[in-house]
mmCIF file of the N, C-alpha and C atoms, coordinates in Angstrom:
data_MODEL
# 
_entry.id   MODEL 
# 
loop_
_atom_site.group_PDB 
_atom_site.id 
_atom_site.type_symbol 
_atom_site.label_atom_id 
_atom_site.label_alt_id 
_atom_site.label_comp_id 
_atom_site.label_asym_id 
_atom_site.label_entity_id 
_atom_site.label_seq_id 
_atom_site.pdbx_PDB_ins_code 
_atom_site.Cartn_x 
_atom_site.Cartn_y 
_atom_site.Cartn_z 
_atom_site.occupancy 
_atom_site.B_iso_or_equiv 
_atom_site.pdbx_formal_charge 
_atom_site.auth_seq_id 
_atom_site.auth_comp_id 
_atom_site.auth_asym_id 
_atom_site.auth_atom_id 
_atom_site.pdbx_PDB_model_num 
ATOM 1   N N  . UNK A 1 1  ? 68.046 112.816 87.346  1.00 0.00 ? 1  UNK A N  1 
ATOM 2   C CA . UNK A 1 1  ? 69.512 112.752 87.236  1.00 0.00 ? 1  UNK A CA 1 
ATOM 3   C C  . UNK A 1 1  ? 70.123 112.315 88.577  1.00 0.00 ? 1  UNK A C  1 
ATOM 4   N N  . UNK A 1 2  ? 69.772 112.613 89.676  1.00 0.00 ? 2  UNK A N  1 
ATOM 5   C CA . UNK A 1 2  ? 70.165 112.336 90.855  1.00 0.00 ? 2  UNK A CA 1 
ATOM 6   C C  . UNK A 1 2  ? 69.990 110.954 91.480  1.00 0.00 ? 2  UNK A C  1 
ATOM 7   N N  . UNK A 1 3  ? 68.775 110.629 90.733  1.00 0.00 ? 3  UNK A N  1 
ATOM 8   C CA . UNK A 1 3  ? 68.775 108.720 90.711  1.00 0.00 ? 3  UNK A CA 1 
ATOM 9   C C  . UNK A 1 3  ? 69.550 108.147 90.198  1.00 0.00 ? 3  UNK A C  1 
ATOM 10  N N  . UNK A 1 4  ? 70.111 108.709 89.263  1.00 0.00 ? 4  UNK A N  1 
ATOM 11  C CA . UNK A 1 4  ? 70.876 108.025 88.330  1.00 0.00 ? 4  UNK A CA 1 
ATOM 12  C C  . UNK A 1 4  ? 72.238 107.861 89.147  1.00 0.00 ? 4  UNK A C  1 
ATOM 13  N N  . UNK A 1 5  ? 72.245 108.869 89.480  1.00 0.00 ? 5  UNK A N  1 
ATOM 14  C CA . UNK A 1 5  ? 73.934 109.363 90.362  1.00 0.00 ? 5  UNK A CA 1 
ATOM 15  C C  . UNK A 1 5  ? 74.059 108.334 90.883  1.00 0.00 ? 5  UNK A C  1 
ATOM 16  N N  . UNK A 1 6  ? 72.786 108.084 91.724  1.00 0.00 ? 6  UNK A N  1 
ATOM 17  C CA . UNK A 1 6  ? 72.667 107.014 93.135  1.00 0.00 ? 6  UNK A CA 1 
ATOM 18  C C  . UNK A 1 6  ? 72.858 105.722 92.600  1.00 0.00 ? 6  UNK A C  1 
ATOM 19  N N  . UNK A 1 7  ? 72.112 105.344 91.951  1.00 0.00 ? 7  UNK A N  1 
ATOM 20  C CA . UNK A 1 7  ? 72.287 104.148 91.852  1.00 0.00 ? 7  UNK A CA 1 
ATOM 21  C C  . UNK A 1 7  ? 73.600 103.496 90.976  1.00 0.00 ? 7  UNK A C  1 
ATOM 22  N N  . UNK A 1 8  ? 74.649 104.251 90.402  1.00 0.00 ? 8  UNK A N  1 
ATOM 23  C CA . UNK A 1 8  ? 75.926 104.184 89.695  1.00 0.00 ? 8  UNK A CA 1 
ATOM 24  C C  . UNK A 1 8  ? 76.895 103.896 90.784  1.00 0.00 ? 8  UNK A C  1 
ATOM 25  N N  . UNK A 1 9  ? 76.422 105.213 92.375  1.00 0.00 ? 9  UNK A N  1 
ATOM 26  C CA . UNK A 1 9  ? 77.211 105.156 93.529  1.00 0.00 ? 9  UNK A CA 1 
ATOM 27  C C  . UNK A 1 9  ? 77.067 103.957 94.270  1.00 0.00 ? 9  UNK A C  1 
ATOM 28  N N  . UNK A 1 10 ? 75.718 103.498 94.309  1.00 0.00 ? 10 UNK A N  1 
ATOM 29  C CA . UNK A 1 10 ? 75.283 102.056 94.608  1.00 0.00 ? 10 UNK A CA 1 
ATOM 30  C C  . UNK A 1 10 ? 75.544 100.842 94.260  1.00 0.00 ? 10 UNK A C  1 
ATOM 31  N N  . UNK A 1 11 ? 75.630 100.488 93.168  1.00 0.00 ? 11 UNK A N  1 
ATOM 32  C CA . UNK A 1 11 ? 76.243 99.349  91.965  1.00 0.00 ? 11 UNK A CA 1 
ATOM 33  C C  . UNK A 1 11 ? 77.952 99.713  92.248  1.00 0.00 ? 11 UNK A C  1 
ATOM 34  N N  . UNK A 1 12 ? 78.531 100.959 92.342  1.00 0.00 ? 12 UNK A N  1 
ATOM 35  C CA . UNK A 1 12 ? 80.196 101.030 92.710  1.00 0.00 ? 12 UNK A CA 1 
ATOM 36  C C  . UNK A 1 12 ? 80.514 99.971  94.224  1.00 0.00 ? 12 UNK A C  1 
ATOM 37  N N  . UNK A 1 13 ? 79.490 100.824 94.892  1.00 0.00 ? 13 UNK A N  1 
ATOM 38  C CA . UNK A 1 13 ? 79.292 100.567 95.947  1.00 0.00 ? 13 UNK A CA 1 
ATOM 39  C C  . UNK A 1 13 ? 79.315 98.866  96.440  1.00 0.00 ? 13 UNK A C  1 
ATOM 40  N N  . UNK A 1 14 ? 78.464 98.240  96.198  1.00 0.00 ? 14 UNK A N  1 
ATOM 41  C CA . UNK A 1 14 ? 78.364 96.792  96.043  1.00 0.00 ? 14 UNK A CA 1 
ATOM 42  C C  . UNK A 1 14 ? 79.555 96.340  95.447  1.00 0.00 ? 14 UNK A C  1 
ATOM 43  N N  . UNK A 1 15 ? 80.064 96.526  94.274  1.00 0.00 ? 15 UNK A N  1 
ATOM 44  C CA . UNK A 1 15 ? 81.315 95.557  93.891  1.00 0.00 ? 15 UNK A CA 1 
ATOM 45  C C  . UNK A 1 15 ? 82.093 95.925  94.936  1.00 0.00 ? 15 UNK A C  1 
ATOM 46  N N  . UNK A 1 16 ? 82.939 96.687  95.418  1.00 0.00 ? 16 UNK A N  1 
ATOM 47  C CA . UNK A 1 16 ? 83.436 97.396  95.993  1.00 0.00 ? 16 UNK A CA 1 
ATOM 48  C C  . UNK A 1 16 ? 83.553 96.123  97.433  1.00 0.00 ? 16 UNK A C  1 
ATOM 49  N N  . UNK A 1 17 ? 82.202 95.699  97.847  1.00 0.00 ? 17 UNK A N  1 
ATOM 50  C CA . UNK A 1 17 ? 81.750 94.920  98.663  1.00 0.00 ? 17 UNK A CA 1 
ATOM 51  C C  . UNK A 1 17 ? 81.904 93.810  98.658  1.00 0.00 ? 17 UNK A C  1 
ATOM 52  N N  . UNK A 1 18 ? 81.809 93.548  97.874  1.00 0.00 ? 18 UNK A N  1 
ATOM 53  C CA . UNK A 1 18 ? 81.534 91.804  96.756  1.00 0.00 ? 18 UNK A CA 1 
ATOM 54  C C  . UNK A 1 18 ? 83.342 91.813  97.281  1.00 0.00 ? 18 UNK A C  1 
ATOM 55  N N  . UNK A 1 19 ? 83.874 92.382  96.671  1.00 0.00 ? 19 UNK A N  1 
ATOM 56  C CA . UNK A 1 19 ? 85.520 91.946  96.581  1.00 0.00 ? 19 UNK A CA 1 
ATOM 57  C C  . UNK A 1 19 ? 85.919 92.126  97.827  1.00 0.00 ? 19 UNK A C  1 
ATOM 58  N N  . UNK A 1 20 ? 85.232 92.723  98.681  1.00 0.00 ? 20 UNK A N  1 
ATOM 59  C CA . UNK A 1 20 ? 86.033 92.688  99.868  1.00 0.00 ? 20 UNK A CA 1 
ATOM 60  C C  . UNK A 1 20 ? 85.801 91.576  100.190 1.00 0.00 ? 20 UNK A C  1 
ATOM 61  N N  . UNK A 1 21 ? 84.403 91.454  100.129 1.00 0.00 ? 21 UNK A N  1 
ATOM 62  C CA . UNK A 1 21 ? 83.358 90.048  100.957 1.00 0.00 ? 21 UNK A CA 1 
ATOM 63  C C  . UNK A 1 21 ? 84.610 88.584  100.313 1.00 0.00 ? 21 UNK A C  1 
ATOM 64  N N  . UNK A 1 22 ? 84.944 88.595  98.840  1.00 0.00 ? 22 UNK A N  1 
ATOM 65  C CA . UNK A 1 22 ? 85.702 87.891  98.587  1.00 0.00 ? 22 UNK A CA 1 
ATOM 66  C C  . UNK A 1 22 ? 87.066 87.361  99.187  1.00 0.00 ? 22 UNK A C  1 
ATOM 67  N N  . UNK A 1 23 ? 87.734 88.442  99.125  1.00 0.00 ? 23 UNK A N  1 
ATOM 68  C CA . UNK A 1 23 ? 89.120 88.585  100.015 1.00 0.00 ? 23 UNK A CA 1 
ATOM 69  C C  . UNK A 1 23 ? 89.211 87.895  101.132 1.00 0.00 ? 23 UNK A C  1 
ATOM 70  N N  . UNK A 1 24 ? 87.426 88.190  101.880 1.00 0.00 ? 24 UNK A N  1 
ATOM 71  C CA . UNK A 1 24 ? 88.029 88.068  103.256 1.00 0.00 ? 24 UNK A CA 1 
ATOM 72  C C  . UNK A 1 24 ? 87.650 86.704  104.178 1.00 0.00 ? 24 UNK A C  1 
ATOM 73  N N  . UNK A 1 25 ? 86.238 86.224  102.558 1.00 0.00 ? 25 UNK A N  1 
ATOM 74  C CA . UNK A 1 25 ? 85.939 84.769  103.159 1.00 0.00 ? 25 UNK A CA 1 
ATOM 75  C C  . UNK A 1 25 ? 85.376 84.057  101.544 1.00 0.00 ? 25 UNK A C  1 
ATOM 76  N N  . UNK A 1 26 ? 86.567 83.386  101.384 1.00 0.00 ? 26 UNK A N  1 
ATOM 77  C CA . UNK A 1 26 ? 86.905 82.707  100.220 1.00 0.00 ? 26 UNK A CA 1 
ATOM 78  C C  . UNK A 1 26 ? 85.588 82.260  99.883  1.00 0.00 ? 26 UNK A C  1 
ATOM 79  N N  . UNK A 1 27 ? 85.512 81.779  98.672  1.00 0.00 ? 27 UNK A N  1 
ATOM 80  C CA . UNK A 1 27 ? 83.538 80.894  98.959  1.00 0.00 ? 27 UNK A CA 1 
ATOM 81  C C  . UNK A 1 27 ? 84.153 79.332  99.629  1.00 0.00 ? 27 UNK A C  1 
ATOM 82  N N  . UNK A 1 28 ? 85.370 78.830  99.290  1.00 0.00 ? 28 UNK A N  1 
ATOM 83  C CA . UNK A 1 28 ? 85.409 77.548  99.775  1.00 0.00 ? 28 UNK A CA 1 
ATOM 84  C C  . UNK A 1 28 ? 85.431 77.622  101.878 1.00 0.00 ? 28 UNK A C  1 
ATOM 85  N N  . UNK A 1 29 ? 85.645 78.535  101.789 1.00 0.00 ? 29 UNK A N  1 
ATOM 86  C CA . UNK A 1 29 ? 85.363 78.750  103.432 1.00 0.00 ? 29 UNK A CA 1 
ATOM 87  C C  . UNK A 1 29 ? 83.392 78.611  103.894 1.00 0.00 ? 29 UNK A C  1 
ATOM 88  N N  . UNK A 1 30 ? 82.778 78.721  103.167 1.00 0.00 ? 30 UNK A N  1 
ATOM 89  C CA . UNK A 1 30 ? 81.867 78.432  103.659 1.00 0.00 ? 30 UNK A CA 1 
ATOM 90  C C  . UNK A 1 30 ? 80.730 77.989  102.380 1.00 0.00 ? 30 UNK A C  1 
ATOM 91  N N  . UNK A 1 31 ? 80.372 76.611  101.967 1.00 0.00 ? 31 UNK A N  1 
ATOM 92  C CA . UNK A 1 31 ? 80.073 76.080  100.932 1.00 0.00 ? 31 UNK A CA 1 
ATOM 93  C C  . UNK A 1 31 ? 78.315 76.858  100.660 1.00 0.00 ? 31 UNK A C  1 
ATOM 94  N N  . UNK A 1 32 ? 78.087 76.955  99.812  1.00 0.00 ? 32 UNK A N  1 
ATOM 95  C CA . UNK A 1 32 ? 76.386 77.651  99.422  1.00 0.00 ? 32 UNK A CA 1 
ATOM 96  C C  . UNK A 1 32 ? 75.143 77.024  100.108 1.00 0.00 ? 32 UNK A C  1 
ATOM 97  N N  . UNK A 1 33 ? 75.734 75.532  100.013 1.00 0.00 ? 33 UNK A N  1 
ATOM 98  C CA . UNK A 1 33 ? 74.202 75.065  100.716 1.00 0.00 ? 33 UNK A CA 1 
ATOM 99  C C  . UNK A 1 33 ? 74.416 75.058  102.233 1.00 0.00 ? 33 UNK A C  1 
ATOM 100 N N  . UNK A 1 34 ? 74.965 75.235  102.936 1.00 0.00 ? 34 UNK A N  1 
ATOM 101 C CA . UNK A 1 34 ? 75.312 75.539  104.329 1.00 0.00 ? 34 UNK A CA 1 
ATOM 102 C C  . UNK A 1 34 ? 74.707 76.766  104.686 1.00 0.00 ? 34 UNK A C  1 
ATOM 103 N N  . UNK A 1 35 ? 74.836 77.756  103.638 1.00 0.00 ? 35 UNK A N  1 
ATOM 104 C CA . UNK A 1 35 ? 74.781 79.308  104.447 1.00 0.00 ? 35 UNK A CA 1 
ATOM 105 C C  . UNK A 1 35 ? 74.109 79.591  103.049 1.00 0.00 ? 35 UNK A C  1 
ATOM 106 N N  . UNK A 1 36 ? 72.390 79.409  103.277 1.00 0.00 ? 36 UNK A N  1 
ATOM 107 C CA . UNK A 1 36 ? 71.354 80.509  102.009 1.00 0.00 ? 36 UNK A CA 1 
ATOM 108 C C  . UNK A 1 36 ? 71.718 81.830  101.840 1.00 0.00 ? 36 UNK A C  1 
ATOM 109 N N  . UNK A 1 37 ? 71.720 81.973  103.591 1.00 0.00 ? 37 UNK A N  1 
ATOM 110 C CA . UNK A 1 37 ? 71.451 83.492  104.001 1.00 0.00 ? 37 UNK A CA 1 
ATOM 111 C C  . UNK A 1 37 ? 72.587 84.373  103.276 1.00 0.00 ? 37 UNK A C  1 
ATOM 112 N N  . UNK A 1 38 ? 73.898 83.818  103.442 1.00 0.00 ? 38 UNK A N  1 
ATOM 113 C CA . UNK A 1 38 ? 74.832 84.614  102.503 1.00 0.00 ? 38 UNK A CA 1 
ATOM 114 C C  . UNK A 1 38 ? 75.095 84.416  100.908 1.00 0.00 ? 38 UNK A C  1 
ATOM 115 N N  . UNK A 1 39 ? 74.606 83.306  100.459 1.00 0.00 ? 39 UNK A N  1 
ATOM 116 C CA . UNK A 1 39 ? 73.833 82.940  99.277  1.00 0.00 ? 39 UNK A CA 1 
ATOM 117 C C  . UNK A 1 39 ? 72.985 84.224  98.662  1.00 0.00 ? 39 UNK A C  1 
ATOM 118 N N  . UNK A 1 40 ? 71.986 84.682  99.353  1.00 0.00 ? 40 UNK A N  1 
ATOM 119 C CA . UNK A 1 40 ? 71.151 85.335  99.134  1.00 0.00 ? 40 UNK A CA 1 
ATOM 120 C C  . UNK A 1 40 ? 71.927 86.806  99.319  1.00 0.00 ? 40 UNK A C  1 
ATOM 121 N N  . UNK A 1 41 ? 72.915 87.398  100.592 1.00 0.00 ? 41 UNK A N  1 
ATOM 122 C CA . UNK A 1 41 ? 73.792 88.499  100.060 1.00 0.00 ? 41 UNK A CA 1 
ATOM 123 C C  . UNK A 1 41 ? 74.162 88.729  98.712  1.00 0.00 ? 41 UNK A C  1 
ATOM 124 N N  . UNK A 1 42 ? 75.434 87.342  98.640  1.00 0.00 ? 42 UNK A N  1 
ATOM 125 C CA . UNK A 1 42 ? 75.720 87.681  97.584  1.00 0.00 ? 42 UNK A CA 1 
ATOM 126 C C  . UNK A 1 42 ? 75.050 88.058  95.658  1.00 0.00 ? 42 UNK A C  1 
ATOM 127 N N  . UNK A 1 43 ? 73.542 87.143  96.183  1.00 0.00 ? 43 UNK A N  1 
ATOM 128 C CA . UNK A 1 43 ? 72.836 87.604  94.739  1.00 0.00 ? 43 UNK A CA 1 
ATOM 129 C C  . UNK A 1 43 ? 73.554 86.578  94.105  1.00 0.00 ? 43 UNK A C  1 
# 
């Protein structure tokens, strides 16, 4: 049960992220094939 907790708090957690990450650097601010590495953040 406590895995479960975690990983619900985790998955909150990440969107949570995702939208900030959004907000704060548009995707047209930095195009996909330029930057894998944040490619690969975002999943």
């Amino acid at each position: 049960r406590d895995r479960d907790q975690n990983l619900c708090k985790f998955e909150a957690n990440s969107g949570l992220f995702n939208e900030d990450l959004r907000k704060f650097w548009p995707i047209s601010a930095f195009p996909q094939q330029n930057h894998p590495k944040s490619d690969r953040l975002l999943g």
